[in-house]
MARLOTOR-327210 format. One record per residue (C-alpha): x, z, y; residue number from 1. Coordinates in Angstrom, 2 decimals. Layout:
<sites>
(site (X; Z; Y); NUM) ...
</sites>
This chain:
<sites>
(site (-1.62; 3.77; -3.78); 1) (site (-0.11; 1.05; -1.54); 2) (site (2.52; -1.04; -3.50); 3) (site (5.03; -3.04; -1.48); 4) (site (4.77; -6.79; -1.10); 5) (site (8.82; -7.51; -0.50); 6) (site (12.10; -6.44; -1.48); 7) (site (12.60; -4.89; 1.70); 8) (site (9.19; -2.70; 1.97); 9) (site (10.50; -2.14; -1.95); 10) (site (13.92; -0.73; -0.54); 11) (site (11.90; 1.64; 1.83); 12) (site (9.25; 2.54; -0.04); 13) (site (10.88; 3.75; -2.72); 14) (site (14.28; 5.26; -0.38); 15) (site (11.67; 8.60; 0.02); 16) (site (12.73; 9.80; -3.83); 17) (site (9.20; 12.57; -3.49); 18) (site (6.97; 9.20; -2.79); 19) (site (8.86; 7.32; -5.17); 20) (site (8.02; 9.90; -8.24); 21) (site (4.47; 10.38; -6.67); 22) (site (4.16; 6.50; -7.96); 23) (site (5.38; 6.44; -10.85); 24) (site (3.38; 9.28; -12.01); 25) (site (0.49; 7.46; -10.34); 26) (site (1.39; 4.35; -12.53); 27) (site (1.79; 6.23; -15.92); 28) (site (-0.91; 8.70; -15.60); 29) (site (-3.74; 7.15; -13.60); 30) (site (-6.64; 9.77; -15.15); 31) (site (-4.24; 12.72; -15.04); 32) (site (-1.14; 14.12; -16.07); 33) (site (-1.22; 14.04; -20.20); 34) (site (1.75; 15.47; -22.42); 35) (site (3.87; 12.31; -24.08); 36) (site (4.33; 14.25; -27.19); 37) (site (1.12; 15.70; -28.25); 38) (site (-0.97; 14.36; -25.36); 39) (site (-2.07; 17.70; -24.27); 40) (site (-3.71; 17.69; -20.79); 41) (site (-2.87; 21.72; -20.16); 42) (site (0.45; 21.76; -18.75); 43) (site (2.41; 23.85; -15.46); 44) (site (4.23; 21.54; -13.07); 45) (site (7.39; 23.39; -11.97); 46) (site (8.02; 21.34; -8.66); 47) (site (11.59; 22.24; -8.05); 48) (site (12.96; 20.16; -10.74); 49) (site (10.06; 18.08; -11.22); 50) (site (8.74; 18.96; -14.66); 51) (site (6.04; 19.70; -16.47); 52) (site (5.42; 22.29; -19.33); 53) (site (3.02; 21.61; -21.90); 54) (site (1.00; 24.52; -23.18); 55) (site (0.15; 22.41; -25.89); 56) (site (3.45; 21.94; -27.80); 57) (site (5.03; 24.01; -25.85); 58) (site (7.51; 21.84; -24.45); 59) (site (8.94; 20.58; -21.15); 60) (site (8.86; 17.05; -20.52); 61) (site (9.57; 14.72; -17.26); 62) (site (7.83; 11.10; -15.90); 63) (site (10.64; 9.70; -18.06); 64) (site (10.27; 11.13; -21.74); 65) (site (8.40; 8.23; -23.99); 66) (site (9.27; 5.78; -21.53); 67) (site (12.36; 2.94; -21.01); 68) (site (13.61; 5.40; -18.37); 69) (site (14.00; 8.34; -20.76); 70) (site (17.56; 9.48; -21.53); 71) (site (19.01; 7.92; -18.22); 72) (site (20.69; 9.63; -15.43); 73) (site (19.72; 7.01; -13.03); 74) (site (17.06; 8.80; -10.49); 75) (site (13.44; 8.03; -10.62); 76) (site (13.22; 5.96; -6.96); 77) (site (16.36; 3.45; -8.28); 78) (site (14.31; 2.89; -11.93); 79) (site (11.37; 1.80; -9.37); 80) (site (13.34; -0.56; -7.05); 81) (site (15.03; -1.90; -9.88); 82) (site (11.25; -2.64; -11.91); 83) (site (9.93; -4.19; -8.40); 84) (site (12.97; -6.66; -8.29); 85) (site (12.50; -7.85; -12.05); 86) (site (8.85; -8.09; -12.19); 87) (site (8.85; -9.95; -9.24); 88) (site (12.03; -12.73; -9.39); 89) (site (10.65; -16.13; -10.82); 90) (site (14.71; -17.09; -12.31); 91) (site (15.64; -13.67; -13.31); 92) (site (18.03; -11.12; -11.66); 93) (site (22.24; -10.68; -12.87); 94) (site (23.50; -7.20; -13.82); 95) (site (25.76; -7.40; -11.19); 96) (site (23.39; -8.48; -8.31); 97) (site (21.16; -5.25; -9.45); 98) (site (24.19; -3.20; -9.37); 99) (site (24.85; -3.96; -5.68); 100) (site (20.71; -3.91; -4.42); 101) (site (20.93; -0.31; -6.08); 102) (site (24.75; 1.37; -5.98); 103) (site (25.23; 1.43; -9.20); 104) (site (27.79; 1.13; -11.60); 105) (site (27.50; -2.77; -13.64); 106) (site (26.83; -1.14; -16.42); 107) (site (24.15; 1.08; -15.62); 108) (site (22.41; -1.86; -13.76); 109) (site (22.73; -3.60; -17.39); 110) (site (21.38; -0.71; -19.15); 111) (site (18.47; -1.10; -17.05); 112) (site (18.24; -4.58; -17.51); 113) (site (17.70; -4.44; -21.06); 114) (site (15.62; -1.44; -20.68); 115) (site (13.25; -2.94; -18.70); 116) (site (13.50; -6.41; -20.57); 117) (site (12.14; -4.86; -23.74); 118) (site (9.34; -2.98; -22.27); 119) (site (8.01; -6.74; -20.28); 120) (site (8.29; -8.08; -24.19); 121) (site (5.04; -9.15; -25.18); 122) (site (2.94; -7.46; -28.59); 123) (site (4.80; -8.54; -31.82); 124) (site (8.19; -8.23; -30.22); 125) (site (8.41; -11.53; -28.36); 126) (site (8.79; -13.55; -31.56); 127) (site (8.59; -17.60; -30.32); 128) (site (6.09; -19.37; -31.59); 129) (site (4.55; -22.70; -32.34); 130) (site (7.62; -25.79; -32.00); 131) (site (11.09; -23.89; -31.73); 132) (site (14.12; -25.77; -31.28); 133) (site (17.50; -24.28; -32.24); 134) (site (20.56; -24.95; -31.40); 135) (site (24.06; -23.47; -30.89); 136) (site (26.87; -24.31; -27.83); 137) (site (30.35; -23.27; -27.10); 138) (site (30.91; -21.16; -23.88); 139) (site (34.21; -20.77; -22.46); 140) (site (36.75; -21.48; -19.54); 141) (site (38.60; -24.87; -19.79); 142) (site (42.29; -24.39; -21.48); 143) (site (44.18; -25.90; -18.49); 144) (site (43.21; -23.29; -16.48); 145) (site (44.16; -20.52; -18.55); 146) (site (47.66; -18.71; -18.24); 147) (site (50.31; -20.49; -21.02); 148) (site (50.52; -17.31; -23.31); 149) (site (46.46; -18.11; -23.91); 150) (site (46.60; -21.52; -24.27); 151) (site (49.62; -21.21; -26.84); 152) (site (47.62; -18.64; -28.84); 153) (site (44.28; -20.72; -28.88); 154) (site (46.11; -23.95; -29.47); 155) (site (46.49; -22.28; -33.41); 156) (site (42.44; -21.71; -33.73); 157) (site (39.98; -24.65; -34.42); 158) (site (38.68; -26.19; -31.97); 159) (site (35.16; -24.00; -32.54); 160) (site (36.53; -20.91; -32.55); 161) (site (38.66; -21.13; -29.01); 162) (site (35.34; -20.36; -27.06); 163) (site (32.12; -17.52; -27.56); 164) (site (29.44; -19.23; -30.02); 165) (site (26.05; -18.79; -28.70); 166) (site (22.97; -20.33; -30.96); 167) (site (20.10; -20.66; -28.72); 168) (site (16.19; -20.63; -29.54); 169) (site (13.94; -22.69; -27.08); 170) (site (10.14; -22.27; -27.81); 171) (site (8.49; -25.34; -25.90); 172) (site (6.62; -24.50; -23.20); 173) (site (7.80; -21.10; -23.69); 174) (site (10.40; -18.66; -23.76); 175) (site (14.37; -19.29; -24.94); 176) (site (16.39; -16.63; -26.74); 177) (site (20.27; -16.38; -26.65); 178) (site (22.76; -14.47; -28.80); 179) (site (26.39; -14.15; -29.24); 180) (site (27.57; -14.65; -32.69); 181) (site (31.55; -14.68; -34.42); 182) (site (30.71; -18.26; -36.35); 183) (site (28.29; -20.86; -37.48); 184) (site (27.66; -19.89; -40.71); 185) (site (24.14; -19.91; -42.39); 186) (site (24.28; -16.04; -43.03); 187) (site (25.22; -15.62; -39.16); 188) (site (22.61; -18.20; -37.49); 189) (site (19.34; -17.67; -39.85); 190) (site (18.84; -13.91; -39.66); 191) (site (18.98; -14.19; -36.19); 192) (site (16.75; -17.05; -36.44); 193) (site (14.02; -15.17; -38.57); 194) (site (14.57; -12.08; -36.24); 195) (site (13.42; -14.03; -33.63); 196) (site (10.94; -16.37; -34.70); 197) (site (7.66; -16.12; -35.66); 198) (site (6.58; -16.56; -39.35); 199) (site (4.30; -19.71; -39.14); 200) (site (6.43; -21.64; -36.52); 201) (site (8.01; -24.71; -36.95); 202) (site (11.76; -24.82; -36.31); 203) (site (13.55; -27.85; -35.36); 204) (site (17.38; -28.21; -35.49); 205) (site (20.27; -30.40; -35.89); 206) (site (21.88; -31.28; -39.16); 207) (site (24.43; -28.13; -39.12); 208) (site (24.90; -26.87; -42.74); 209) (site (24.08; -23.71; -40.72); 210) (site (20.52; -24.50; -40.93); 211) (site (20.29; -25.29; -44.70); 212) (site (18.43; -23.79; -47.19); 213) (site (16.45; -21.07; -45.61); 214) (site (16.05; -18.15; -47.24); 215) (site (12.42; -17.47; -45.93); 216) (site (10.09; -14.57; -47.61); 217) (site (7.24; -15.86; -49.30); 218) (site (6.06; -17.73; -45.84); 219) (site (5.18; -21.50; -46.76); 220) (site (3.99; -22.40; -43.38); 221) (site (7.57; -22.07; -42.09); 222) (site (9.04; -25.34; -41.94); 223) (site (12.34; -26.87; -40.53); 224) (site (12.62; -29.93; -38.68); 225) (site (16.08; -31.96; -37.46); 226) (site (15.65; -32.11; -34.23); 227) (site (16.24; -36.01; -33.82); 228) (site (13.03; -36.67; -35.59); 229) 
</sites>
C-alpha cells in the first residue's frame, strides 16, 4: 500500500473514493476484516453500499463504527485527506483552512478536528506532566475598534470580564492546553487544572487567589509552585 508523500499526491490519492476506502480498511484491518463489536472474523461484504455483515452478532457495521469517523456524514476519502494534513503539519492546521482543502462546511472541518485530535492523544488522556506552568490571559478585540453601542455596554463590566478568559497549561518541553472559561474563580480554574494534569506533577502559577488551596484527592506528590520562584 503506497501512501502519499505530499498534500498534493494526498489530494489525488485519496480523490478515487474506491482506493480511498481500500486504505483505510488496509490501515484498520491489516490481518483481515474483524467485526468492531464482537470481533468476529465471519462476515458478508455487501459492496454496493460498502458494508459488512457480521455472522457473529449479527449485525452490519462499516470502516467507521468504533472509530473517530463513526457517526459522521463526511465520506470516507475526505476523513483520509483530512488525517494526512494533520498528521503531517509541524504548527497545526485552522478549522477554516481544512474546510476550504476539503469543501466542507467550518463546522464539519471542526468536528473533524477534534475528532481526530483525541484519537493522536497519547495513553492516559494526554494529562501534562512533570513542571506545568499555569496561567490565564484575556482575549479580545481592542474597544476603539468596536461599534459605540459595544463599547457603551462593556464600559459597565470590569475590566476582566470585557474580553474571553482563557487559563492556559504549558508542560515544559511539552505540550500546552487551552480552555475557555466565564471567570477566574478557584472552582472554575482548578477542575480544569486537575482534568488536565497529571497527579504527581508539579504546577507552577502566579499568585491568583484562583490557585489557592487546592482541593487535591489524597495525592501528596502534587505540589504548587508561584511561578516567579
Amino acid at each position: 500500500m503506497k501512501s502519499p508523500k505530499t498534500l498534493q499526491e494526498a489530494i489525488v490519492y485519496f480523490a478515487d473514493s474506491e482506493q480511498a476506502f481500500a486504505y483505510a480498511v488496509q490501515l484498520r484491518w491489516p490481518e483481515g476484516v474483524r467485526c468492531p463489536r464482537c470481533d468476529s472474523d465471519q462476515h458478508s461484504f455487501i459492496s454496493t453500499r460498502r458494508i459488512w455483515f457480521c455472522k457473529g452478532c449479527q449485525r452490519q457495521f462499516t470502516v467507521k463504527v468504533g472509530t473517530v469517523m463513526e457517526d459522521s456524514a463526511v465520506a470516507v476519502n475526505r476523513w483520509m485527506v483530512a488525517f494526512w494534513i494533520l498528521a503531517n503539519s509541524r504548527n497545526g492546521v485552522s478549522s477554516c483552512e481544512l474546510a476550504r482543502t476539503l469543501g466542507v462546511t467550518q463546522k464539519s472541518a471542526w468536528f473533524m478536528l477534534h475528532r481526530i485530535r483525541l484519537a493522536m492523544q497519547p495513553e492516559g488522556g494526554g494529562k501534562l506532566g512533570g513542571r506545568v506552568e499555569v496561567d490565564e490571559t484575556f482575549i479580545g478585540g481592542k474597544a476603539r475598534n468596536m461599534h459605540a453601542a459595544k463599547r457603551r455596554a462593556l464600559a459597565e463590566l470590569p475590566g476582566g470580564e470585557r474580553k474571553t478568559i482563557v487559563p492556559g497549561m504549558l508542560e515544559r518541553g511539552g505540550n500546552v492546553r487551552a480552555h475557555v472559561v466565564p471567570n477566574r474563580e478557584a472552582n472554575t480554574l482548578q477542575p480544569i487544572v486537575l482534568a488536565n494534569v497529571r497527579h504527581g506533577a508539579k504546577v507552577m502559577s502566579d499568585e491568583h487567589a484562583g490557585y489557592n488551596g487546592w482541593k487535591i484527592p489524597s495525592c501528596p506528590a502534587w505540589s504548587t509552585t508561584p511561578l516567579n520562584t
